[in-house]
C-alpha positions in Angstrom: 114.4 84.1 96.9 113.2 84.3 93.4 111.9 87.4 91.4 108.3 86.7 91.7 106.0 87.0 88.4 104.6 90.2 87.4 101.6 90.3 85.4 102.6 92.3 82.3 99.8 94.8 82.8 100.9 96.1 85.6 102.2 99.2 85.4 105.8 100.2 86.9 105.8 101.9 90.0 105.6 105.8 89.6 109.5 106.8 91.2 111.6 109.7 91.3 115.7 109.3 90.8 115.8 110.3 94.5 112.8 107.2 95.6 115.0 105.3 93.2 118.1 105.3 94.8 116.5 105.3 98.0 114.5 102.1 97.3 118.0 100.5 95.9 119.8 101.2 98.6 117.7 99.9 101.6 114.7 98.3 100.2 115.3 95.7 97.2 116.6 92.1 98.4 120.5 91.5 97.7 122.5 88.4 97.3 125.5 87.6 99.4 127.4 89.8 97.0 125.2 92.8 98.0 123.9 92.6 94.2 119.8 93.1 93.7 117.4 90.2 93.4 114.8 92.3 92.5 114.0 95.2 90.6 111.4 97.8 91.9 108.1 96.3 90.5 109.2 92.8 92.3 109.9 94.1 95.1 106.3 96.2 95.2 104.5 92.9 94.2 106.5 90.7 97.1 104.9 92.9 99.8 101.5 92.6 98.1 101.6 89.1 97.6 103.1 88.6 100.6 100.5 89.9 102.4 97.3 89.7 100.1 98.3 85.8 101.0 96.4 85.9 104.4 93.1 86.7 103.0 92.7 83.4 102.0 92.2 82.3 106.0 89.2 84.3 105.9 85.7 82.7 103.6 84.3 85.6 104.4 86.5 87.9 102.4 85.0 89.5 99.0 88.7 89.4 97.5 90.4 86.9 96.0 94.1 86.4 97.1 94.6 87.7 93.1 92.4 90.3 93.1 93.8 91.7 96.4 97.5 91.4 94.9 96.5 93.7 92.5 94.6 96.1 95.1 97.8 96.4 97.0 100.4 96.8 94.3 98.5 99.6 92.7 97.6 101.4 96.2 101.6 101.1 97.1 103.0 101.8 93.5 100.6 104.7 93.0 102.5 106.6 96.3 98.3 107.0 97.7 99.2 104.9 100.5 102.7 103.0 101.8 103.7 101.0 104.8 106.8 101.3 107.6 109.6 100.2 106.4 110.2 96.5 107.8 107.1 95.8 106.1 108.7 96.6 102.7 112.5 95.3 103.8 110.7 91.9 105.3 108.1 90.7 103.8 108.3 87.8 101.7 111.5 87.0 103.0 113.1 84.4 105.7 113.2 87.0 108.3 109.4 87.8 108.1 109.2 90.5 110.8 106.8 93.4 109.2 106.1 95.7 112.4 108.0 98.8 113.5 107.0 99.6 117.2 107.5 97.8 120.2 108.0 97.9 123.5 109.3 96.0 126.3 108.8 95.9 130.3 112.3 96.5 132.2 111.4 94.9 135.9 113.3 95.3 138.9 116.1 92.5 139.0 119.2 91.7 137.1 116.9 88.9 135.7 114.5 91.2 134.3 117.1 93.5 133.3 119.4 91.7 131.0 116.0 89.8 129.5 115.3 93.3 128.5 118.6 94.0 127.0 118.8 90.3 125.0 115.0 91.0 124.3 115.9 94.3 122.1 118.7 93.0 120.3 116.0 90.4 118.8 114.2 93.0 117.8 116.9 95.6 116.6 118.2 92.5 114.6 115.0 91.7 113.0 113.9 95.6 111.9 112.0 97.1 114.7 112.4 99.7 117.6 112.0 99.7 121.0 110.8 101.8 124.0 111.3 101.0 128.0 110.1 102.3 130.9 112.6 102.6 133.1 110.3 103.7 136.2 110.0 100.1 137.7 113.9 100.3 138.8 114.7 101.0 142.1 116.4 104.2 142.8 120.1 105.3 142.9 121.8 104.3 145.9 118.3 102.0 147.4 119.2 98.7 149.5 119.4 95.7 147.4 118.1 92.7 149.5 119.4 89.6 148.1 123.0 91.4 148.2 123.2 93.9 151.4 124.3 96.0 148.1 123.0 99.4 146.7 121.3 99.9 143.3 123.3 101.8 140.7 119.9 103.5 139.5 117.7 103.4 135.8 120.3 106.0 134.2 123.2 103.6 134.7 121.2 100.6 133.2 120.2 102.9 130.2 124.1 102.8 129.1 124.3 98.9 128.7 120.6 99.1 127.0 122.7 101.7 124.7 126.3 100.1 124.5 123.9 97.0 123.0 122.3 98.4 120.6 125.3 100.0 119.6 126.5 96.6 118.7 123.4 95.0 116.4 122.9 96.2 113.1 119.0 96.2 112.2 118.9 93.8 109.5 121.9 94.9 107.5 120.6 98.1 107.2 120.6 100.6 110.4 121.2 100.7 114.2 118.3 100.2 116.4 116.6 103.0 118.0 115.1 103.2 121.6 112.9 105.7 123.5 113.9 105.9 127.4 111.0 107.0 129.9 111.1 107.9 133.5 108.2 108.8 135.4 108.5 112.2 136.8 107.8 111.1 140.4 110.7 108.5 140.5 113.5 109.6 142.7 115.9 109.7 139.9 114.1 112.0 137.6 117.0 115.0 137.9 119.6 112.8 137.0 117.7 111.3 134.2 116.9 115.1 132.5 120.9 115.4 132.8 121.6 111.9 131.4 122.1 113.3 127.5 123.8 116.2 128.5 127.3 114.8 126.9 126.7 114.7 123.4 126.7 112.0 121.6 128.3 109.5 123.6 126.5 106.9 126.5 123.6 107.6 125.5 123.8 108.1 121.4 120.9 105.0 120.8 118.0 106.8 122.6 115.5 109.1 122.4 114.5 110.2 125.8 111.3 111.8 127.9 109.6 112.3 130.9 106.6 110.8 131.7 104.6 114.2 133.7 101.6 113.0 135.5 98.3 115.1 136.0 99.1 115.6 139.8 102.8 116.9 138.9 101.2 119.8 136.2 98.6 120.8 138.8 101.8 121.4 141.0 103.8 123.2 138.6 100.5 125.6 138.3 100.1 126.2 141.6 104.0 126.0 142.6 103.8 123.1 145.1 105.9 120.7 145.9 106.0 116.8 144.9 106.3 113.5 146.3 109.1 111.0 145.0 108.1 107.1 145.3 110.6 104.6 145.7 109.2 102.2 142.8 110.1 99.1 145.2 108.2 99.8 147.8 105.8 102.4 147.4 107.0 104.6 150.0 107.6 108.5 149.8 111.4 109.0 149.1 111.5 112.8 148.8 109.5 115.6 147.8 110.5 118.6 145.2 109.0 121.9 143.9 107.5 121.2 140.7 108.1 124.4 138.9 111.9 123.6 139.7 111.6 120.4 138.0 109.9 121.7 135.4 112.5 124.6 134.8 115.0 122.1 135.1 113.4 120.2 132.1 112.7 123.1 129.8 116.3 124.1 130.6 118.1 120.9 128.9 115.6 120.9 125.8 116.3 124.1 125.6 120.0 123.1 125.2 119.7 119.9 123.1 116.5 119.0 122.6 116.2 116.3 125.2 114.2 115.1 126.9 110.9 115.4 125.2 107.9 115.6 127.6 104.7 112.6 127.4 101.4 113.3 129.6 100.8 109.5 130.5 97.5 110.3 132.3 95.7 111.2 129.2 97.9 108.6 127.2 96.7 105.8 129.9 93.1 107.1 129.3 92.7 106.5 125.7 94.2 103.0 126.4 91.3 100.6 124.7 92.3 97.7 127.3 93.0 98.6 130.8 92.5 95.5 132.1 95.6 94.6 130.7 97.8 97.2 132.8 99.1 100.6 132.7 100.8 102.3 129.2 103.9 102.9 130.3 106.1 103.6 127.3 106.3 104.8 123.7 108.2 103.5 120.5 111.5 105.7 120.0 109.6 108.3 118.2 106.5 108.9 120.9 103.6 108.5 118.5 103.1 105.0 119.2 102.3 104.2 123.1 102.1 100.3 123.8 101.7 97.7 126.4 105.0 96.0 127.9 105.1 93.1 125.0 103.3 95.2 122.4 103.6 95.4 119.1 102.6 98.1 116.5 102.7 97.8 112.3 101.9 101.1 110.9 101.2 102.8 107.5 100.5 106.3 106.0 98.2 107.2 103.6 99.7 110.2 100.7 97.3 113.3 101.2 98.9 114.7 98.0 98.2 112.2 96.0 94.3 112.5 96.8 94.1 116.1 95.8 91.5 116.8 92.9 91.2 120.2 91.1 87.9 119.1 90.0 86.4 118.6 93.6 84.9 121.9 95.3 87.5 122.1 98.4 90.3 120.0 96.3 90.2 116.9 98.1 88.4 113.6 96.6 86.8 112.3 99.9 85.1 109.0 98.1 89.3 108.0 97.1 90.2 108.8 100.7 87.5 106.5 102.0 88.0 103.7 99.1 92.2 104.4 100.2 91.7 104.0 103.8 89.7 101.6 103.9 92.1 99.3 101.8 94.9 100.5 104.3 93.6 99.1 106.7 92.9 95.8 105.4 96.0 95.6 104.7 97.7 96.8 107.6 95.0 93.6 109.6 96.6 91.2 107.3 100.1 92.5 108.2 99.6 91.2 111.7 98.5 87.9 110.6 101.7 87.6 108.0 104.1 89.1 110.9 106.8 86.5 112.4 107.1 88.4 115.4 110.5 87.6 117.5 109.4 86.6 120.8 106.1 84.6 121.6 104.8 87.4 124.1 105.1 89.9 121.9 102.8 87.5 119.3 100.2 86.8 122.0 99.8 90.4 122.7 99.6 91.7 119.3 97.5 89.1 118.2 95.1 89.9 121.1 94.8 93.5 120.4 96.0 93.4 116.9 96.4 97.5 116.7 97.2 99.2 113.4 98.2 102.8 112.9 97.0 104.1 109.9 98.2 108.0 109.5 98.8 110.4 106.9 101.9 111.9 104.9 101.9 114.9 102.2 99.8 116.7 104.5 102.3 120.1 103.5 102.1 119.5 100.0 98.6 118.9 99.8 98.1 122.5 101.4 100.3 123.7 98.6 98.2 122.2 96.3 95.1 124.2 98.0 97.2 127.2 98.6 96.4 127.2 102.2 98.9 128.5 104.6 99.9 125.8 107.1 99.9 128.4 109.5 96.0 129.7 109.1 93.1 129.0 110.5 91.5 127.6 107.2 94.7 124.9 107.7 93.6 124.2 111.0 89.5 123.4 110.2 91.1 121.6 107.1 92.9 119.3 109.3 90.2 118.9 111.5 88.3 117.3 108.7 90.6 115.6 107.3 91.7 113.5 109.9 87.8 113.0 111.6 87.7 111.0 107.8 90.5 109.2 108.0 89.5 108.1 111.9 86.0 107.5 110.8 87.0 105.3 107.9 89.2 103.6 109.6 86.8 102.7 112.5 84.1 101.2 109.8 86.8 99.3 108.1 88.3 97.9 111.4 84.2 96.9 111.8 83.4 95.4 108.6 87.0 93.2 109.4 85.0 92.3 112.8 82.5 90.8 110.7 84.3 89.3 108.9 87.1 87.5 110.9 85.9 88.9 114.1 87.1 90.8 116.6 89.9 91.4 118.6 90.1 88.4 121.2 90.5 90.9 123.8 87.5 93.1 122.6 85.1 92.1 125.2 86.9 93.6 128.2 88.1 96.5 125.8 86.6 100.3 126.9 84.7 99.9 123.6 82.8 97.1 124.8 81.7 99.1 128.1 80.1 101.6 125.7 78.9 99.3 122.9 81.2 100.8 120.2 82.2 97.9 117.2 82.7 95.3 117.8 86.2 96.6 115.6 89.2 94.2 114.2 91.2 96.1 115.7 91.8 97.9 119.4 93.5 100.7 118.3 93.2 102.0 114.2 95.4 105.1 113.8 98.7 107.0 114.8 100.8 109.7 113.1 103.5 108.3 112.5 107.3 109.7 111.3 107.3 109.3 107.2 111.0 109.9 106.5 112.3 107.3 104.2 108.7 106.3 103.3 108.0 110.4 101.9 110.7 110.3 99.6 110.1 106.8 98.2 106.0 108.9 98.1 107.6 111.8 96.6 105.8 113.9 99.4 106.4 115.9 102.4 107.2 114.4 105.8 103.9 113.6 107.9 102.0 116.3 109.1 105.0 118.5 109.5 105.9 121.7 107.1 108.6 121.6 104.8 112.0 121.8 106.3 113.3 123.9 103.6 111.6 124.4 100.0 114.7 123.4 98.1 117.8 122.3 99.2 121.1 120.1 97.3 122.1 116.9 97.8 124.6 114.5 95.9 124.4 112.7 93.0 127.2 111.6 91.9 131.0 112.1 92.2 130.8 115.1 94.1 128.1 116.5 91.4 125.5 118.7 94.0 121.6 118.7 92.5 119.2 121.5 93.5 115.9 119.9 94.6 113.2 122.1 94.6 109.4 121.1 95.8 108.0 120.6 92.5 104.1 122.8 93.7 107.0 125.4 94.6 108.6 125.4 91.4 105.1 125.2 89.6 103.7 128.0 91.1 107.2 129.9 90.4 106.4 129.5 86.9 103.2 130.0 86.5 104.6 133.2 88.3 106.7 133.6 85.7 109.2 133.8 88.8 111.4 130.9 88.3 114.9 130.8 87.6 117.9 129.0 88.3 119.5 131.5 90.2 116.2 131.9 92.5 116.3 128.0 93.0 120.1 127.9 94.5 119.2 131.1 96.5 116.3 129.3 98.1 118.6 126.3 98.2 121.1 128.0 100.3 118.4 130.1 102.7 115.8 127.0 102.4 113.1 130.1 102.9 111.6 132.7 100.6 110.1 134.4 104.1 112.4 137.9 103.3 112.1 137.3 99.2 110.1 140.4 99.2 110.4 140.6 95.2 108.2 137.6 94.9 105.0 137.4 94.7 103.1 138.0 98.4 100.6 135.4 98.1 103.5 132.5 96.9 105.3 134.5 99.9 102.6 133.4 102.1 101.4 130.1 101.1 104.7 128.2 101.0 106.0 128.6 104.4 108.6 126.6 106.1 109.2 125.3 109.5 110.7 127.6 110.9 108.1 130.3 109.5 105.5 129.5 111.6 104.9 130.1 115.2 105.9 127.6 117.9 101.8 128.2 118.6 100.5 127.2 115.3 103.2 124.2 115.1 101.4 122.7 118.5 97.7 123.7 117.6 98.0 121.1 114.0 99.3 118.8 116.1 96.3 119.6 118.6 94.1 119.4 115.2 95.2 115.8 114.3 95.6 114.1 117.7 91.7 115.3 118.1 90.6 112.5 116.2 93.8 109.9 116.6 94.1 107.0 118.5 97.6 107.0 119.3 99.7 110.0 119.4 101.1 112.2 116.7 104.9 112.7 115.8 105.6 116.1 115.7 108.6 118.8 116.2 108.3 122.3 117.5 111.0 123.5 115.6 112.6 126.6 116.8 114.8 129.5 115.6 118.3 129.9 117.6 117.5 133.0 119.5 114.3 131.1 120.9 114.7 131.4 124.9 113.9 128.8 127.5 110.2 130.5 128.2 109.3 130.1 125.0 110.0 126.1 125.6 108.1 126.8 128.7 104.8 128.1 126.8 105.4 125.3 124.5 104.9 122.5 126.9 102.3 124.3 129.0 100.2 125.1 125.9 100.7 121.1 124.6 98.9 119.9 127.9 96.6 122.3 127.5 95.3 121.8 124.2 95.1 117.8 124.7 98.6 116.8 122.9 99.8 113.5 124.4 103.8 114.4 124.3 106.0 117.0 122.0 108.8 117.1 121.3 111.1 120.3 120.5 114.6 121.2 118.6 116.1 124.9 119.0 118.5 125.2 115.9 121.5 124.5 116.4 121.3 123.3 119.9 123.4 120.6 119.3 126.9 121.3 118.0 126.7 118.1 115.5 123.9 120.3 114.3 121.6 118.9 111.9 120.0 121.3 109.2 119.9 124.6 109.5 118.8 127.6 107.0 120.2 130.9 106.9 124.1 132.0 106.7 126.3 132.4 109.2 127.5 136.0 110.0 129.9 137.8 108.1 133.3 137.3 110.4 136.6 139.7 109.4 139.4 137.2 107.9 142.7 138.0 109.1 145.4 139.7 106.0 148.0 136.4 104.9 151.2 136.9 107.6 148.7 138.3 110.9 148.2 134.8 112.1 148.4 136.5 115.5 144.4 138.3 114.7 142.3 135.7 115.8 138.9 135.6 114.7 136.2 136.1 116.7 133.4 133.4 117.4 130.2 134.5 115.3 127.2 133.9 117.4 125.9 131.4 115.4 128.3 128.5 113.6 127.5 125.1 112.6 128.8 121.8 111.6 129.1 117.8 112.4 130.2 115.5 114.6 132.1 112.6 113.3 133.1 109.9 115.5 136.3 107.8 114.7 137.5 104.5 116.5 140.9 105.1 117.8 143.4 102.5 119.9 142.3 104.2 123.0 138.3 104.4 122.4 135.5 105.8 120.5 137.0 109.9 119.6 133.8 112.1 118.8 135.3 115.0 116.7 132.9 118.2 116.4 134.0 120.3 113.9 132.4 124.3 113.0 132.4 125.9 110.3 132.8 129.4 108.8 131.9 130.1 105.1 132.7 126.0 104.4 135.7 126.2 106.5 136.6 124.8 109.4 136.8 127.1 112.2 136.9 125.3 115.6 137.2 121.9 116.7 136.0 119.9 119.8 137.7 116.8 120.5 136.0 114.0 123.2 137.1 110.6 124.4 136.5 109.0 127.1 135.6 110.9 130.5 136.1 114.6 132.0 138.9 114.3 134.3 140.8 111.5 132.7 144.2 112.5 131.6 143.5 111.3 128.0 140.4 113.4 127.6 142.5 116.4 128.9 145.2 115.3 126.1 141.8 115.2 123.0 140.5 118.6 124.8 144.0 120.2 124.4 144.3 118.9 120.6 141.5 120.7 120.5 141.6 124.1 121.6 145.0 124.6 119.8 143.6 123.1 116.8 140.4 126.0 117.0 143.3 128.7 118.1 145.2 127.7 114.6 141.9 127.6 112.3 140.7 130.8 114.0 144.8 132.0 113.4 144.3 131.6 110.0 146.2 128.9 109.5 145.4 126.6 106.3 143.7 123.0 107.0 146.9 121.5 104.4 150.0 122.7 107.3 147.8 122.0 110.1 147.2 118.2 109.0 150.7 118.2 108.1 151.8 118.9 111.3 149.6 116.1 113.0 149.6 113.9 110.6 151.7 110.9 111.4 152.3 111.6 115.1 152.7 107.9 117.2 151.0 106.5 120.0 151.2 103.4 122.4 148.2 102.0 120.6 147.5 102.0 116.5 144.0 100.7 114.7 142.9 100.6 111.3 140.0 102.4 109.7 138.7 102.8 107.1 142.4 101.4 105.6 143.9 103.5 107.0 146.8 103.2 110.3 145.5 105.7 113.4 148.8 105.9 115.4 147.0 108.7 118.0 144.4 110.9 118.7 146.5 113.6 116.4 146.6 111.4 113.9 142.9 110.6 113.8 142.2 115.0 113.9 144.2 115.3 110.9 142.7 112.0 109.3 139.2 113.9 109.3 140.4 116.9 108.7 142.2 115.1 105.4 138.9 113.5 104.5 136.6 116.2 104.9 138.8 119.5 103.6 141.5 118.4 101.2 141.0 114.9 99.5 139.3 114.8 96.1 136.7 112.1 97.2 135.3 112.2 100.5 135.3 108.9 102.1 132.5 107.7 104.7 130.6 109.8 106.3 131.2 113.5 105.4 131.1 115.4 102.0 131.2 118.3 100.4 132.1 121.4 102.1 130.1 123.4 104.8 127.2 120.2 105.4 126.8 119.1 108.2 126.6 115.1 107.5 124.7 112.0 106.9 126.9 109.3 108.4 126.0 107.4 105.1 126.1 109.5 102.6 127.5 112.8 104.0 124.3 114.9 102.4 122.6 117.3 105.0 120.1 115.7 108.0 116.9 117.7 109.0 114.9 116.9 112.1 111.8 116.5 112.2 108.9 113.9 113.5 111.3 113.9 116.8 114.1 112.2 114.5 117.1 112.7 112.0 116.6 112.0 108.3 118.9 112.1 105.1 116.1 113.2 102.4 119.2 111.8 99.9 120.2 108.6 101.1 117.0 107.4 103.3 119.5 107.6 106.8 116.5 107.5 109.5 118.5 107.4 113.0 115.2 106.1 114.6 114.1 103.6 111.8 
């Protein structure tokens, strides 16, 4: 591929250092030797061209294929609107694939099965990300009539789904990501809530959640029992008390965050083309419901960007509508320049050709205002903000319909029924998860609050950089409240909630996450699903000391105000916990020489899991921390009640009884360090001689060499498997806001 030409007055894209080395490291085409083809204007023009190129199918169209270059580049380069990211990676290029969702049908035989499974590795290979159903497989332990045999069950089929994925790299870029759904009435619906309850292991690839049906939350009101239908046959398997079920659920998310929860009733009745069968699944981050064979390309527009001091309420409306009705056009055009990796999956998009057009910035641009998310005026705000985007969206998708015409499918669509369109397109808008794309926009995530209003990252060689939101910092100094101190205090807390020396009204407007009420997270969600096509991606994010009834209101109150799923993360619920804000407790250190004092366990600690390939499997090796320093340390391989997991699970514990002894990290490495085994394996250059060996490697890496090596740096941070820089969670996934790491793609 050649650098394409650039007109010369076209101006460069507008890019922070972090959207810089973001854009470098995932997005810009690279030669055999990994070295760029492109620099970041070629790259922005590529996916223009690339895609203005279709318009010239269509007479009808008052563009030029020029003229629409142009449009694009500038709506991209200007951060006002940007598309998901195999759209920027692909197009242009050999591999062609631009869309993000799918989703794929599993059926009930060990054809239908492994079609699945060779299906998704097409499509982790090529960019995208898949969701199942998995409610179409017979039950655990059911006859199997061509064999006399019994079925093993969806859950056990879920780990070679996983164990695949775990072996295709997404382009050269990331693993593949997968959402896993089981209907709440299927006979193995306990053992599918328990099927993440090892962490980080079978089932490491998937996001999963229960599909709860109207009839199962009308039993869980009025505490009735259930029935449990075989999927093969129809027939009644079992019954169960739904509130049981229910507690069972709100029980494991409370512990890890998994499963989420999907209403598929009221997803199945906003599906524009029931005559094509049941919605039965989501892509891995549950915004995006699809047909089995379906296909989804999405984009976000940059609320931020569209704020105007001039304009009465701060918003210019007449650029929203100019912005999302170009968004749209492009995103129509995406389809057509698509090479979609199987030929179902291009017959069904191509019949519905659905878009997702959502939003990003949505926090900032309430900064901007100096609205509260968490008010009421936030709430009417986004109310009105999203009935324009839908609006605009609709009349675009209809002016395409008159243009190219409709979607082939449109005449036996829902719209058709009611005489609405004809549109381009059956389905226009979704919320979708904005990660990498924010911080190439220089905005906050989706619809969700800021995670923490500064935090530090690396830059170089160990070198740490406070970033700071920049309306944060601004109203700071227009304060006359800023000062570099203040910014690596809010760093470290990520809050200024308890900052009662600032100023009450910056106090009040620039709230984080974990700020606001589990209520007021799920009523903005309520806000923009009211006028979305799709689904919203969202997280309830909750403090450490929430309790399983406040997951329990959570879920009640997202079926009640007409959310189509949520999903929900307790801080540190998981022990390779992700972001967190706040310090640990204060814990009293031993004197040098009482190594027989042993520490007490805080009530809160944090840290990272790092997993390290050793000669007798994959060894997962959680490690807390105190203050930056290691404190206790988990080791898993393989299963409970094997003896070698018994051998990693003592490692452990005297390991944790050391650190907590107050024994250095330097003679505790020394000591392991070096110890043989029947089987060796490199990594990372490195001879592994034994599961010791492999505890003191990390332990090497992460406390006591002078570069870091793979996945984990800099003391205390829980790690990026890229770059070692802190991961939050939000929009239902993982994201490194340094490096662009997105475990769900």
């Amino acid at each position: 591929m050649t650098q394409p030409d650039v007109p010369a007055d076209l101006p460069e894209p507008v890019l922070t250092d972090n959207a810089r080395v973001v854009l470098a490291k995932r997005y810009l085409r690279k030669d055999a030797e990994g070295n760029p083809m492109e620099d970041f204007r070629g790259m922005f023009l590529r996916v223009a061209g690339t895609v203005a190129a279709e318009e010239a199918k269509y007479e009808n169209s008052p563009y030029t294929v020029e003229d629409l270059t142009r449009e694009f580049y500038l709506l991209m380069t200007s951060g006002r609107f940007l598309p998901n990211s195999p759209t920027l990676m692909n197009a242009g290029t050999d591999l062609g694939q631009l869309a993000a969702c799918f989703v794929l049908p599993v059926e009930d035989s060990m054809d239908g099965i492994f079609d699945a499974v060779k299906h998704a590795a097409m499509i982790h290979k090529s960019g995208g990300g898949t969701g199942f159903s998995f409610s179409r497989l017979r039950h655990e332990g059911a006859r199997v009539g061509s064999t006399g045999g019994v079925a093993s069950g969806p859950v056990s089929f879920m780990k070679i789904f996983n164990t695949a994925t775990e072996q295709v790299k997404q382009g050269g870029t990331r693993r593949g990501a997968n959402m896993g759904i089981l209907r709440v009435d299927h006979p193995d619906i306990l053992k599918f809530i328990e099927c993440k309850s090892s962490e980080g292991t079978e089932l490491n690839n998937f996001n999963i959640s229960v599909a709860l049906t109207e009839r199962f939350m009308q039993a869980v009101e009025n505490d009735e029992e259930y029935e449990l239908i075989a999927p093969h046959t129809g027939a009644v398997k079992d019954t169960l008390r739904a509130r049981d079920v229910f507690t069972r659920l709100v029980r494991k998310a409370w512990e890890s965050g998994d499963p989420g929860i999907v209403f598929l009733d009221r997803v199945n009745r906003d599906n524009p083309t029931p005559e094509q069968g049941e919605i039965e699944s989501t892509n891995p981050c549950g915004e995006q419901p699809l047909l089995p064979y379906e296909a989804c390309n999405l984009g976000s527009v940059n609320l931020a960007a569209l704020y105007d001091a001039e304009a009465d309420d701060g918003i210019d409306w007449e650029e929203l509508r100019r912005v999302v009705r170009l968004s749209v056009r492009f995103l129509d055009d995406v389809i057509d320049a698509s090479r979609y990796p199987l030929s179902e999956i291009d017959e069904k998009v191509r019949r519905n050709r659905k878009i997702g057009l959502g939003v990003m910035g949505w926090a900032d641009l309430l900064f901007r205002l100096g609205v509260p998310y968490d008010s009421r005026e936030a709430l009417r705000l986004a109310d009105k903000v999203m009935e324009a985007v839908q609006a605009e969206s609709k009349a675009a998708s209809k002016e395409l319909a008159q243009e190219r015409g409709p979607f082939p499918a449109y005449d036996s669509s829902s719209y058709a029924q009611i005489n609405l369109g004809p549109y381009r397109n059956a389905t226009t808008t979704t919320i979708a998860p904005t990660g990498t794309l924010s911080i190439i926009a220089s905005c906050s995530s989706g619809i969700e609050p800021l995670f923490a209003l500064a935090f530090s990252r690396n830059v170089m060689d160990g070198e740490r950089l406070v970033e700071v939101n920049p309306y944060f910092e601004d109203a700071l100094r227009r304060a006359e409240a800023h000062s570099r101190s203040l910014m690596e205090d809010v760093a470290k807390k990520g809050t200024i909630h308890a900052m009662e020396h600032l100023p009450e009204d910056i106090r009040r407007v620039f709230v984080t996450s974990h700020d606001i009420s589990p209520e007021m997270h799920l009523k903005m969600q309520a806000a923009f699903q009211k006028h979305t096509d799709n689904a919203v991606s969202k997280t309830v994010n909750l403090p450490s000391d929430a309790t399983e009834e406040d997951i329990h209101h959570i879920y009640t109150l997202a079926y009640e105000l007409g959310c189509k799923g949520v999903t929900v993360y307790r801080d540190g619920s998981l022990s390779g916990q992700v972001l967190c804000t706040g310090e640990p407790g204060e814990v009293e250190k031993p004197k040098l020489g009482e190594a027989s004092r042993v520490m007490q366990r805080p009530e809160m600690v944090y840290g990272f899991t790092r997993k390290v390939r050793t000669g007798l499997g994959e060894l997962y090796l959680t490690i807390n921390e105190v203050d930056g320093k290691p404190f206790e340390v988990f080791a898993t391989i393989g299963k409970s009640g094997h003896s070698i997991m018994a051998k990693a699970e003592a490692v452990g514990r005297l390991v944790s009884l050391a650190l907590r002894s107050g024994i250095g990290v330097e003679e505790i490495v020394k000591q392991l360090e070096g110890i043989g085994g029947e089987y060796t394996v490199f990594a990372k250059k490195r001879l592994l001689k034994s599961i010791p060996d492999a505890v003191a490697y990390v332990l090497r890496q992460r406390y006591m060499d002078d570069m870091n090596a793979g996945n984990d740096s800099g003391l205390g941070k829980p790690g990026c498997p890229e770059c070692g820089d802190t991961l939050v969670f939000e929009e239902g996934c993982h994201l490194c806001r340094s490096c662009g790491y997105t475990k769900c793609g």
